[in-house]
VEXDREN-2710 file (C-alpha; in Angstrom, 1 decimal):
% VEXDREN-2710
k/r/px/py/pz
1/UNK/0.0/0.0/0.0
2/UNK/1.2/3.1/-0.8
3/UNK/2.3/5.7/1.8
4/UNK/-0.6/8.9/2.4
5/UNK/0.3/11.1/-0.1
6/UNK/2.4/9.1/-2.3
7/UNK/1.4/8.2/-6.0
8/UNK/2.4/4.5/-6.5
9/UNK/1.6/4.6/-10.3
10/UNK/1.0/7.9/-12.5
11/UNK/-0.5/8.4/-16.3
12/UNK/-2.0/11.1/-18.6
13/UNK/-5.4/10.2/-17.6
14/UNK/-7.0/7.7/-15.2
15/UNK/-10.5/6.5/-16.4
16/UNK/-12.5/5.5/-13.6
17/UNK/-15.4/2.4/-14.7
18/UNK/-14.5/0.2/-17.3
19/UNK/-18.1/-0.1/-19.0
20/UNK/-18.5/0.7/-22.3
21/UNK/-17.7/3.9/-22.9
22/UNK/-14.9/4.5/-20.3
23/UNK/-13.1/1.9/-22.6
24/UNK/-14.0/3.7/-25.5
25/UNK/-12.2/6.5/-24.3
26/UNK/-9.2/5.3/-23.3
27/UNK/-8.7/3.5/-26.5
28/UNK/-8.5/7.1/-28.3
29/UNK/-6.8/8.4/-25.2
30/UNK/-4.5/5.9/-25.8
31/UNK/-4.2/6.1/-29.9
32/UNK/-3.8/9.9/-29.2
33/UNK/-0.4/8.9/-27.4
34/UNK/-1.4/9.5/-23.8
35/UNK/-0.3/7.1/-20.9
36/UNK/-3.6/5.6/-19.3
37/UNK/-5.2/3.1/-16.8
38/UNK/-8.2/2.1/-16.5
39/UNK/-9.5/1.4/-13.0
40/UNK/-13.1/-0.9/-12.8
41/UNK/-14.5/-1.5/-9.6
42/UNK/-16.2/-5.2/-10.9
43/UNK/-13.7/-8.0/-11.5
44/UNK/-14.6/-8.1/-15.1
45/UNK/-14.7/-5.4/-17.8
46/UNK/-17.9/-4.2/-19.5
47/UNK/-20.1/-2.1/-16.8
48/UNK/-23.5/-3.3/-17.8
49/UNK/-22.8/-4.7/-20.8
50/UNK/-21.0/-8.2/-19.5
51/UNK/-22.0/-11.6/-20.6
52/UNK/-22.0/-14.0/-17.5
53/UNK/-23.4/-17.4/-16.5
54/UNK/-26.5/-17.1/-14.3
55/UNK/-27.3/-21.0/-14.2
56/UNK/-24.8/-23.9/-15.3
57/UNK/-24.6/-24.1/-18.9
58/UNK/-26.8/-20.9/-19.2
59/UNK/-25.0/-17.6/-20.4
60/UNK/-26.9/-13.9/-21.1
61/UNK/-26.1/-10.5/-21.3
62/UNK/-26.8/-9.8/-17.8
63/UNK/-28.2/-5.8/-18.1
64/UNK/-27.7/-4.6/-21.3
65/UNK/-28.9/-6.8/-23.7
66/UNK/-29.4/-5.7/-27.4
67/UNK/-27.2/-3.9/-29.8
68/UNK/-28.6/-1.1/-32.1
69/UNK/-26.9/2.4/-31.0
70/UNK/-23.6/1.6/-31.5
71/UNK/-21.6/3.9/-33.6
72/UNK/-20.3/2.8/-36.9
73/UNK/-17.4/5.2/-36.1
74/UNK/-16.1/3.7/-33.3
75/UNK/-16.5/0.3/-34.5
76/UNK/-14.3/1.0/-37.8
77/UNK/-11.3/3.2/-35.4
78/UNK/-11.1/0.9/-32.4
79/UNK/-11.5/-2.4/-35.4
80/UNK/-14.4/-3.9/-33.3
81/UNK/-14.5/-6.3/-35.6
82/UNK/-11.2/-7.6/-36.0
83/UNK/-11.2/-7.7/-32.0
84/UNK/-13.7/-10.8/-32.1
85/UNK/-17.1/-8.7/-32.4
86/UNK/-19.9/-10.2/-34.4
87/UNK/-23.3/-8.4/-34.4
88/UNK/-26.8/-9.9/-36.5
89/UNK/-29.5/-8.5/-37.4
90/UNK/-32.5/-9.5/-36.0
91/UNK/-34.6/-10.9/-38.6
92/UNK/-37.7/-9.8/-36.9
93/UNK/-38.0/-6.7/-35.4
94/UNK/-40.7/-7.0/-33.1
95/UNK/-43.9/-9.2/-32.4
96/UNK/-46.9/-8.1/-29.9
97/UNK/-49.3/-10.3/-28.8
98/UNK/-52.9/-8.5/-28.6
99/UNK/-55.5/-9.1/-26.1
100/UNK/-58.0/-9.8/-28.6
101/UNK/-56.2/-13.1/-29.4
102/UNK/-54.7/-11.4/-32.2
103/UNK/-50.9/-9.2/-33.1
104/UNK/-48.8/-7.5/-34.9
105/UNK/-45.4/-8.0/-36.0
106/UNK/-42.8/-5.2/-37.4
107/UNK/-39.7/-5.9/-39.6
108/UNK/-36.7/-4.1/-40.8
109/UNK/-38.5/-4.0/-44.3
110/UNK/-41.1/-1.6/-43.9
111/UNK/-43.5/-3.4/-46.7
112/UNK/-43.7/-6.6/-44.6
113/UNK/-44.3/-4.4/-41.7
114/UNK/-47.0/-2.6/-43.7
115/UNK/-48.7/-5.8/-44.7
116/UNK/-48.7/-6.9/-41.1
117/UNK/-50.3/-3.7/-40.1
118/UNK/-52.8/-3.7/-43.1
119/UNK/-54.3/-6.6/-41.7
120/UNK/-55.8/-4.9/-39.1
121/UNK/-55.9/-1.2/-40.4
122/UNK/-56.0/-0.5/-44.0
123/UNK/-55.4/3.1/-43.5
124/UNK/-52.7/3.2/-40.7
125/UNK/-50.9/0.9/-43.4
126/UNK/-51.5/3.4/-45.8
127/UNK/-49.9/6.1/-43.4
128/UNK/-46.4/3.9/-42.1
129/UNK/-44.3/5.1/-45.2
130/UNK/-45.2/8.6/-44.2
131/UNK/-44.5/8.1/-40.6
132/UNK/-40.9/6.2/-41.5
133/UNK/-39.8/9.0/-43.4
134/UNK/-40.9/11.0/-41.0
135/UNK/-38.6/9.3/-38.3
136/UNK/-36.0/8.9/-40.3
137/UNK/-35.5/12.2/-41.6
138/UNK/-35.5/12.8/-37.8
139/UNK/-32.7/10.3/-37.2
140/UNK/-30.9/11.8/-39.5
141/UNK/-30.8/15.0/-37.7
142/UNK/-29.8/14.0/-34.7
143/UNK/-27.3/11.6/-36.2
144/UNK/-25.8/14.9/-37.4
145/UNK/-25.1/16.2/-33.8
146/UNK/-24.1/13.1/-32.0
147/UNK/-20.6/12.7/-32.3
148/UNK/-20.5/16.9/-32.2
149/UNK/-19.3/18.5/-28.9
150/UNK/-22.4/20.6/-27.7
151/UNK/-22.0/24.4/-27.1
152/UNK/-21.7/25.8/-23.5
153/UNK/-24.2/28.4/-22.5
154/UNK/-22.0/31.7/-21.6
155/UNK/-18.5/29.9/-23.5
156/UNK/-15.8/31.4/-25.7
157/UNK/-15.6/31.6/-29.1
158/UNK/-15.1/27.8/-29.8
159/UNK/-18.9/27.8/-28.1
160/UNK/-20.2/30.3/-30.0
161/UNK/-19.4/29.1/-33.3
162/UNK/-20.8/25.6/-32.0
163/UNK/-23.8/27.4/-31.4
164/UNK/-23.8/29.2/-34.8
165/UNK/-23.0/26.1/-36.7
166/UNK/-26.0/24.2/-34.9
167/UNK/-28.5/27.0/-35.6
168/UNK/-27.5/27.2/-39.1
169/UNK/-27.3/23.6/-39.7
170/UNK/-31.2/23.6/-37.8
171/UNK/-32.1/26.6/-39.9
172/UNK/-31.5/24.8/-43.4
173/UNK/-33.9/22.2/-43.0
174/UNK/-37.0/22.5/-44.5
175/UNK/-40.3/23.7/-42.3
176/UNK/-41.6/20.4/-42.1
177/UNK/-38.8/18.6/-40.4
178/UNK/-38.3/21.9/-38.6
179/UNK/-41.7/21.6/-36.9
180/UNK/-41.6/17.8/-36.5
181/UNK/-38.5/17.9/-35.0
182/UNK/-39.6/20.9/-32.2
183/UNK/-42.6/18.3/-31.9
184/UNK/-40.9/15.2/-31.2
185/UNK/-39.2/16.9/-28.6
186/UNK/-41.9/17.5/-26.4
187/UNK/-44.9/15.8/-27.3
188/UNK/-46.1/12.4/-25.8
189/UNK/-44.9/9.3/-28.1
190/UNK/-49.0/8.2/-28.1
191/UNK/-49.8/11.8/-29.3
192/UNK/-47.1/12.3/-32.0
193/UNK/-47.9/8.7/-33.3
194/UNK/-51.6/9.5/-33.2
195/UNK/-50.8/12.0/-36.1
196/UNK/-50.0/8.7/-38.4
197/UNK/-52.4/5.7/-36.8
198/UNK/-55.8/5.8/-35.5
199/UNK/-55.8/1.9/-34.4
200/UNK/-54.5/1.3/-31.0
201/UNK/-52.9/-1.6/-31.5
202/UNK/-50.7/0.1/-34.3
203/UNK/-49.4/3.0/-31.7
204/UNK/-48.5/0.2/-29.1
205/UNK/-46.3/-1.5/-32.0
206/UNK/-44.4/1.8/-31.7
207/UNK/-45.2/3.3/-28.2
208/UNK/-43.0/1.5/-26.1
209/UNK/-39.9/2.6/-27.1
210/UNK/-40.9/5.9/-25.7
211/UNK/-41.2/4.2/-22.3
212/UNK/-37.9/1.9/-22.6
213/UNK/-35.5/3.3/-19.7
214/UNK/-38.1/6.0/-18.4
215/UNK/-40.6/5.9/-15.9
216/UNK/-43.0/7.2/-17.4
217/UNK/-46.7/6.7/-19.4
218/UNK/-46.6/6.6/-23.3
219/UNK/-49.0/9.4/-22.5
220/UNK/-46.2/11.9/-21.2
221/UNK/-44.8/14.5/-22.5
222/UNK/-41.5/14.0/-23.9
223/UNK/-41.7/10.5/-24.6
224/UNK/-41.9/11.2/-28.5
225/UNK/-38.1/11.7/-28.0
226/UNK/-37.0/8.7/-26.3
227/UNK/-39.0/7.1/-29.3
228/UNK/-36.3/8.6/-31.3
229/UNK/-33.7/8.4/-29.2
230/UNK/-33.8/4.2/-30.3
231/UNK/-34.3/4.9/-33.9
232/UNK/-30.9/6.6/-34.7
233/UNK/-28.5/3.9/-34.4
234/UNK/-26.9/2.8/-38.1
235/UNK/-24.7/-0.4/-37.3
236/UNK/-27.0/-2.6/-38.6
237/UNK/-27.3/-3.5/-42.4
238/UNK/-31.1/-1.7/-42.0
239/UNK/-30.1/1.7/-40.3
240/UNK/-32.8/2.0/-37.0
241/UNK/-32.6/-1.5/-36.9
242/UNK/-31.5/-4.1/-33.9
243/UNK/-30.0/-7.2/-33.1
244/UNK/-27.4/-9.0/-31.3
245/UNK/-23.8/-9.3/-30.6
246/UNK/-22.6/-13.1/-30.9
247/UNK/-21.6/-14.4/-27.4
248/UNK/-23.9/-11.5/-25.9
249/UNK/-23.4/-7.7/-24.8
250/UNK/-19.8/-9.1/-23.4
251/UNK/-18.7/-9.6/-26.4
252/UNK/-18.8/-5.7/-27.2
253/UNK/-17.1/-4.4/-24.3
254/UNK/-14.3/-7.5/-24.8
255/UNK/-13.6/-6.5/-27.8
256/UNK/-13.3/-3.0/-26.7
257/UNK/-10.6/-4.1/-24.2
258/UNK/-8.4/-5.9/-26.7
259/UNK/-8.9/-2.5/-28.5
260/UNK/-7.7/-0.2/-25.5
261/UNK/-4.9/-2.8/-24.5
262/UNK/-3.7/-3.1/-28.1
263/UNK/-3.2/0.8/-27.9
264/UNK/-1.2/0.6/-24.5
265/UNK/-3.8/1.1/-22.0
266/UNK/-3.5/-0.4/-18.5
267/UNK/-6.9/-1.9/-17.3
268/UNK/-7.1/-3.2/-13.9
269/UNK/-10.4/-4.8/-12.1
270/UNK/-11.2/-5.4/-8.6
271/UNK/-10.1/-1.3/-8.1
272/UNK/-13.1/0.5/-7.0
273/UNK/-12.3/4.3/-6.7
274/UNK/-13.2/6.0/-3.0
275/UNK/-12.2/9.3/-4.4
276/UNK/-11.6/11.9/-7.0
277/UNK/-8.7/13.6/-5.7
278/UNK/-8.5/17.7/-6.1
279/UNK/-5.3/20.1/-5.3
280/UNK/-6.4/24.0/-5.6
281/UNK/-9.1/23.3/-8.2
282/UNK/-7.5/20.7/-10.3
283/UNK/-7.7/16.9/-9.8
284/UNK/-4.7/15.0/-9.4
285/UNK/-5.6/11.5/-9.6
286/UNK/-7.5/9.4/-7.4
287/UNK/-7.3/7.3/-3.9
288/UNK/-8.5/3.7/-4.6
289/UNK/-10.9/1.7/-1.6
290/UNK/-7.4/-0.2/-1.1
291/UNK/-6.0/3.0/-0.2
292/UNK/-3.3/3.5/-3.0
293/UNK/-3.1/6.7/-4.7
294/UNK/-2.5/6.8/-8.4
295/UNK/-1.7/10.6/-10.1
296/UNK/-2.7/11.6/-13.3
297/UNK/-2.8/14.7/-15.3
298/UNK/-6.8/14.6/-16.2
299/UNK/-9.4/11.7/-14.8
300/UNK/-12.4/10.9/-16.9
301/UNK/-15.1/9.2/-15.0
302/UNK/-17.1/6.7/-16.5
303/UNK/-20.1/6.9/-14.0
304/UNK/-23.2/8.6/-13.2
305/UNK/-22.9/12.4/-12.7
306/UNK/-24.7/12.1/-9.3
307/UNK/-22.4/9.1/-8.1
308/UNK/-19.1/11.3/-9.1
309/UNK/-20.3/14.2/-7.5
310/UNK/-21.9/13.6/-4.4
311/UNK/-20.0/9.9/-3.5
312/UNK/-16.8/10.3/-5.1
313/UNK/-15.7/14.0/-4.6
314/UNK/-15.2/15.3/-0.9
315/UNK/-18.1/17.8/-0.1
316/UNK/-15.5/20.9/0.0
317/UNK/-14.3/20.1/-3.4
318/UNK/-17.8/21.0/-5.2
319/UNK/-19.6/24.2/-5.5
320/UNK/-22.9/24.2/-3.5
321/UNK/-24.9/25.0/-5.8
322/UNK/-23.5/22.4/-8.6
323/UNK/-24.2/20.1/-5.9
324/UNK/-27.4/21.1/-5.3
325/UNK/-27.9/21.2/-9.3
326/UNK/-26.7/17.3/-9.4
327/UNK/-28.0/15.9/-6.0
328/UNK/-31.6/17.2/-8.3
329/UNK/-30.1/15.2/-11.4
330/UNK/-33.0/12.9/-12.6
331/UNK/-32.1/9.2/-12.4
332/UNK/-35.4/6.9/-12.0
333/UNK/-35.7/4.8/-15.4
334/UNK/-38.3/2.4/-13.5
335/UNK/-36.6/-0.9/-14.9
336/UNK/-36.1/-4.4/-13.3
337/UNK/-34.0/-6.8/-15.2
338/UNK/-34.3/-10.8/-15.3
339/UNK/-32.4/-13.4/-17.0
340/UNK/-34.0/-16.8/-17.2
341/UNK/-33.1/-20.3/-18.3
342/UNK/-35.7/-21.8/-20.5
343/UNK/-36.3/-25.6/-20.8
344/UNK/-38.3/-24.5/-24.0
345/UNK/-39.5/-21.6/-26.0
346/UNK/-42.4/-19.7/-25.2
347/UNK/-46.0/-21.2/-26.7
348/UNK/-48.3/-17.9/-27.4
349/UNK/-51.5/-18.3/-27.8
350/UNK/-52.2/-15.7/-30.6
351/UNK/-49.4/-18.4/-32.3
352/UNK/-49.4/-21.9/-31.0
353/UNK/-46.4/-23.8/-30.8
354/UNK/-42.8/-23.7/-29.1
355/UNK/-40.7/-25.0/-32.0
356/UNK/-39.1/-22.0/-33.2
357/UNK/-40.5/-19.6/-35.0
358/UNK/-39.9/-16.3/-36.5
359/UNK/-41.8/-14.8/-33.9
360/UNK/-39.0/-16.1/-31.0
361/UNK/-36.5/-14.0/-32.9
362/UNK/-36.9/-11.1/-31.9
363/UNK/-38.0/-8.2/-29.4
364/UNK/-41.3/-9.9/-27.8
365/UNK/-43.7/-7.1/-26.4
366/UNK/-45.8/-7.7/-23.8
367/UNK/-47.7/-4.2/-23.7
368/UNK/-51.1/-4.6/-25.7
369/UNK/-52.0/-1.5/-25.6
370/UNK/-51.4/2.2/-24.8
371/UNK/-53.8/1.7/-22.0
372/UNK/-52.0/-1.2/-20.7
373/UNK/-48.5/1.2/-20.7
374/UNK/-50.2/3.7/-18.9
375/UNK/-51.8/1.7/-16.6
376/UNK/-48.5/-0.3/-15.7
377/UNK/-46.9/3.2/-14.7
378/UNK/-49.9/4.4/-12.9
379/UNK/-50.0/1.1/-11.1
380/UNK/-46.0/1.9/-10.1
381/UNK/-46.8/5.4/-8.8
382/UNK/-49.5/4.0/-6.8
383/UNK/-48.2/0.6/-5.7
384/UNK/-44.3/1.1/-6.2
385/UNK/-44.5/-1.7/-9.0
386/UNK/-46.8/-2.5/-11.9
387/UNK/-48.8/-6.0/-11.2
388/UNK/-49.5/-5.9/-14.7
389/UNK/-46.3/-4.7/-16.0
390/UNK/-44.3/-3.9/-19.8
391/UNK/-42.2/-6.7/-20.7
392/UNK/-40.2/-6.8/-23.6
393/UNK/-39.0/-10.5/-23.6
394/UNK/-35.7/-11.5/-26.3
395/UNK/-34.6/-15.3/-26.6
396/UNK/-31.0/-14.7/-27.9
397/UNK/-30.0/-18.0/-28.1
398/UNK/-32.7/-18.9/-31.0
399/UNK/-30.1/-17.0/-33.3
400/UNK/-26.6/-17.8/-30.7
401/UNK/-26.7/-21.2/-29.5
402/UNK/-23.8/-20.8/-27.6
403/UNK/-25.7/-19.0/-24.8
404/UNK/-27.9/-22.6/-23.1
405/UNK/-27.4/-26.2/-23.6
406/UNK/-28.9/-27.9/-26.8
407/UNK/-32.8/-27.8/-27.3
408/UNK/-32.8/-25.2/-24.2
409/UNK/-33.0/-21.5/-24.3
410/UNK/-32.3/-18.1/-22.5
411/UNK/-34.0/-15.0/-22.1
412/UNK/-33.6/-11.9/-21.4
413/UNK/-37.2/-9.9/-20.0
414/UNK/-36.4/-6.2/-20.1
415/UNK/-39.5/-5.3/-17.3
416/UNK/-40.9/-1.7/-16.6
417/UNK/-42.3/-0.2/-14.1
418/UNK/-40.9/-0.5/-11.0
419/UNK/-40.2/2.5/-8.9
420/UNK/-37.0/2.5/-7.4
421/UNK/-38.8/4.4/-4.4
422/UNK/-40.6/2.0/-3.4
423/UNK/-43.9/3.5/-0.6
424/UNK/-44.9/2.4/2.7
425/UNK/-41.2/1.8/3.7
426/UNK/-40.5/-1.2/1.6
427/UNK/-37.5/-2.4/0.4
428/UNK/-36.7/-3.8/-3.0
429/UNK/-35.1/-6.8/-1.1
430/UNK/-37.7/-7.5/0.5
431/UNK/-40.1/-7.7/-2.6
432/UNK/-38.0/-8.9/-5.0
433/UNK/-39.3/-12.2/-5.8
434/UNK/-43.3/-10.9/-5.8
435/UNK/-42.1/-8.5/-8.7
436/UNK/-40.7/-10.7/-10.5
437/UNK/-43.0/-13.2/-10.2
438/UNK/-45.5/-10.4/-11.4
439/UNK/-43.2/-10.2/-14.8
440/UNK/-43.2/-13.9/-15.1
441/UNK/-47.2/-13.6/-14.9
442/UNK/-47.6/-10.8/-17.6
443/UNK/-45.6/-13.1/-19.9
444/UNK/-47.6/-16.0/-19.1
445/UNK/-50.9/-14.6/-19.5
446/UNK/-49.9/-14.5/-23.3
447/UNK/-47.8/-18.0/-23.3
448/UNK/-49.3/-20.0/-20.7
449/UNK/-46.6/-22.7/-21.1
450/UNK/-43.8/-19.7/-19.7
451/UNK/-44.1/-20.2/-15.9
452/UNK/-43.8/-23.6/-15.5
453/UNK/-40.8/-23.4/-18.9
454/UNK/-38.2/-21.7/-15.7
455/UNK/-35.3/-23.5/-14.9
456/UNK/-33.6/-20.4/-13.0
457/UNK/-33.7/-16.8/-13.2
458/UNK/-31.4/-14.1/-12.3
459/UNK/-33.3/-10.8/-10.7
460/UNK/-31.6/-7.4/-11.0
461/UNK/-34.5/-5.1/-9.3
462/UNK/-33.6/-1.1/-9.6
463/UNK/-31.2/-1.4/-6.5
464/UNK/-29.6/-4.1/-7.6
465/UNK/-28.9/-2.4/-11.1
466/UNK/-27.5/0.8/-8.6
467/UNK/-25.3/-1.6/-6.4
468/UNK/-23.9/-3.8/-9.0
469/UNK/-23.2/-1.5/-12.2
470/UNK/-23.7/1.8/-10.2
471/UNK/-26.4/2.6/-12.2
472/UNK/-28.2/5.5/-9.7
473/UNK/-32.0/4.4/-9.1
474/UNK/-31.8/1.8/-12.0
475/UNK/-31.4/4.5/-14.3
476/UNK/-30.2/2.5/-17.6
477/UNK/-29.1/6.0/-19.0
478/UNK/-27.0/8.0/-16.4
479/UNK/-29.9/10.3/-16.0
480/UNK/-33.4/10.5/-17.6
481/UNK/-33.7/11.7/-21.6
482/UNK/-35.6/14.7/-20.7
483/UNK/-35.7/17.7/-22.3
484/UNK/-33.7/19.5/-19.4
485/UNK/-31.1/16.5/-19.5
486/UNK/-30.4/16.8/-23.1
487/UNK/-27.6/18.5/-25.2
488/UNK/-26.1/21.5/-24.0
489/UNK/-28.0/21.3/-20.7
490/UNK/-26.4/17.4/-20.3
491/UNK/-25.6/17.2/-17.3
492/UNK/-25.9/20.9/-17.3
493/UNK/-25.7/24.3/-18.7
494/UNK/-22.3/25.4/-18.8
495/UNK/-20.9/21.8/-18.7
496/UNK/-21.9/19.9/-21.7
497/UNK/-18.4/19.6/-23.4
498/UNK/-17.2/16.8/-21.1
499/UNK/-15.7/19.1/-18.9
500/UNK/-16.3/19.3/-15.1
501/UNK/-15.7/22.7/-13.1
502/UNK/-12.9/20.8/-11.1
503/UNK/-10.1/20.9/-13.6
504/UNK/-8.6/18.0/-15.3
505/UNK/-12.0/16.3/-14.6
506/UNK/-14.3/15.1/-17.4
507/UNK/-17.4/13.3/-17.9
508/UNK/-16.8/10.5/-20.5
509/UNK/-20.3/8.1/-19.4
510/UNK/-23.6/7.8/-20.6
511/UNK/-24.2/10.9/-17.9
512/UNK/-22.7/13.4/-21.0
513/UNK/-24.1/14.0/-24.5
514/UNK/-25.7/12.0/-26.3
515/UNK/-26.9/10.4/-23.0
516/UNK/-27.6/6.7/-22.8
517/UNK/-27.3/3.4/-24.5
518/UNK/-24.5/1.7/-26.0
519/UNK/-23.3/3.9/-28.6
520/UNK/-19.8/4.6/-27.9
521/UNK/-19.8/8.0/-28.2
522/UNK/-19.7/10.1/-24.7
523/UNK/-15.9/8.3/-24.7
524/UNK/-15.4/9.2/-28.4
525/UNK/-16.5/12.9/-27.9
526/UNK/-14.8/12.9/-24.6
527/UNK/-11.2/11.7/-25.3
528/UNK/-11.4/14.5/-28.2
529/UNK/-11.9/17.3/-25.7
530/UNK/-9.2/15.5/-23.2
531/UNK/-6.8/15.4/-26.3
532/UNK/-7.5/18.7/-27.4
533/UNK/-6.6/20.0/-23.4
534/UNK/-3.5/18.0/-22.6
535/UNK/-2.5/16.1/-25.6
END
């Protein structure tokens, strides 16, 4: 152990959490000719997106657990691929069971998703074209600004010609997509869908994504945005599209590793981080939980703004009121998480049959209607949990058969909502197996054969997601995708280019611009600004 006050190791930067995007950023750290370590409190690399067996012979993506934002960029400069990563597209994109006895299925290919739809809606099939060109002129615009540094409010010049170049860029497109865009923005995703589809069956097809990683009804505003928030990704041969990374989510953050090491970085696990630590107003390095200290020039921290901020900074080191401004950061995305062996596939009654189907490959939607979303997060803010809750359900090995034994499956059941607050002084350990019991029941009221299929299952309620990945009240993104949170004002004004008001300090997680998902690009945007300080 090193002595108080003594640096047993120094670099250019220190990178605390070795999820996603902290190895992101080290790798261009690293490629940029800095000297860096890495420094992940978990014994194994990967934050949330980690591959691990929950039951012998069964392996899933344990929190993370679908690829579809991950930037092409970043893939082709770190050479994902030749690193061992292998991504397919998911055939299907999604199937919904309806209540009726009926469903819908959605593809990739927008005619067989318009034949699907016209079965039940000649004129909402009429209107999908529209509506996808719509979305994906949308895409495209905020495509434009992702891998973009965002303007600071009150900045110098470099901030005011970020701001020019963004106004100009949004003052050259056309009224339409002007309007739609300052729409999307705000609106509720069942209202802004409403403008394409009059059948309800047809906005719950599309609704949910507005709800994925917020707690929140379909019926709120700003929802429309987190709608489009999972339609801008462009990895996938069909750009929007989803599907999965061979071996699961581990596989992405693995190859990520090789990726850093093979650039120089230092990576070590088991080293959780007690402090940030700060001289004058600069940081210096950090004090691990063993007690050594190791210096560096800058640190970029990999974690939640809240955790850094109020846990891993000492109180006299942070401005009041930016503490005050972050202890009010908004972190509640309402998700529990369960992986579960399957002695066989699920048997829907709207499609008999467990031998594999198209339908099994795919995202699996367990949210009938919009009434059924809103009631499952009106049932959370009354109850602390929905009884009835929004599943979606994905059975990765039916395209990786690595992942169970022969003729068995796993799945992962993405479940919302769940307060992380729960009322009445409950405590999520204390309820944990009622919860999920009540997302193994909302599945099997559309399967009946899905209960009794079980052969283990893995729970991660909202405080589990905080304690094991340090994702602050099961927040999936660092901090809710609301308008507030967003852009210039992520985390907030003044602070949106990745630097912190300590200096030296940075913000390279899911916490910064673009906010959450794995994309890749808080690190990519982040090791810019870091090289363009110190490099």
């Amino acid at each position: 152990m090193a002595q108080a006050g003594a640096h047993s190791e120094r670099y250019d930067v220190v990178v605390v959490g070795a999820g996603h995007n902290g190895l992101v950023c080290a790798a261009y750290l690293a490629r940029g000719g800095l000297s860096v370590k890495v420094l992940e409190r978990r014994a194994q690399v990967g934050g949330a997106a980690v591959t691990e067996e929950f039951h012998p012979g069964f392996r899933n993506s344990v929190a993370s657990y679908a690829v579809g934002l991950l930037n092409r960029q970043v893939v082709e400069d770190l050479d994902l691929f030749g690193h061992g990563l292998e991504l397919r597209q998911w055939e299907m994109s999604n199937f919904l069971p309806l209540e009726d006895g009926d469903f819908l299925k959605s593809y990739p290919d927008m005619e067989r998703t318009r034949q699907q739809i016209a079965r039940i809606s000649s004129r909402d099939a009429e209107q999908l074209a529209d509506y996808e060109a719509t979305i994906g002129r949308l895409a495209d615009v905020l495509r434009g600004f992702l891998m973009e540094t965002p303007p600071n409010s009150g900045g110098g010049l470099r901030d005011l010609w970020g701001l020019l170049r963004a106004g100009r860029r949004l003052h050259h497109l056309d009224l339409e997509t002007q309007q739609d865009l300052a729409d999307i923005m705000v609106m509720s995703a069942v209202d802004f869908l409403g403008r394409w589809f009059e059948t309800d069956a047809v906005k719950s097809l599309f609704a949910y994504d507005g709800i994925i990683g917020t707690f929140a009804s379909p019926y709120s505003p700003g929802t429309a945005y987190v709608l489009l928030h999972h339609c801008f990704g462009d990895i996938m041969p069909e750009p929007g599209a989803w599907g999965h990374a061979v071996g699961g989510m581990g596989a992405v953050t693995q190859a990520m590793a090789k990726a850093a090491e093979a650039a120089g970085v230092v990576i070590e696990t088991g080293a959780a981080v007690a402090e940030v630590e700060v001289s004058g107003k600069h940081t210096n390095g950090v004090r691990l939980a063993d007690g050594r200290l190791i210096g560096a020039r800058a640190v970029a921290a990999n974690v939640n703004p809240k955790l850094l901020f109020l846990d891993l900074l000492a109180k006299d080191n942070v401005e009041p009121a930016f503490r005050r401004r972050m202890a009010n950061w908004r972190c509640k995305s309402g998700t529990l998480r369960m992986n579960v062996a399957l002695s066989e596939l699920p048997d829907f009654t709207c499609l008999p049959g467990n031998d594999m189907a198209e339908h099994h490959q795919g995202g699996i939607i367990i949210g009938p209607s919009t009434r059924y979303l809103d009631d499952a997060y009106a049932d959370a803010m009354r109850f602390g949990w929905s009884r009835r809750p929004f599943v979606e359900l994905v059975i990765p090995s039916t395209i990786d058969p690595s992942l169970a034994p022969k003729g068995q499956h796993v799945a992962s059941m993405f479940c919302q909502q769940f307060d992380p607050d729960l009322p009445d002084g409950q405590n999520w350990d204390q309820v944990r197996e009622q919860a999920a019991d009540d997302a193994v029941e909302a599945v099997t009221a559309f399967a009946p054969n899905f209960r009794d299929s079980i052969i283990a299952r893995q729970i991660l309620t909202p405080l589990d997601l905080e304690r094991e990945f340090g994702l602050i009240g099961g927040d999936i993104f660092h901090g809710t995708l609301d308008l507030n949170q967003l852009y210039s004002l992520r985390p907030t004004l003044g602070h949106a280019d990745y630097r912190m008001p300590i200096q030296g300090l940075y913000l390279c997680g899911s916490g910064a611009h673009p906010g959450g998902g794995v994309t890749g690009i808080p690190g990519h945007n982040a090791a810019r600004e870091i090289i363009r300080d110190i490099g």
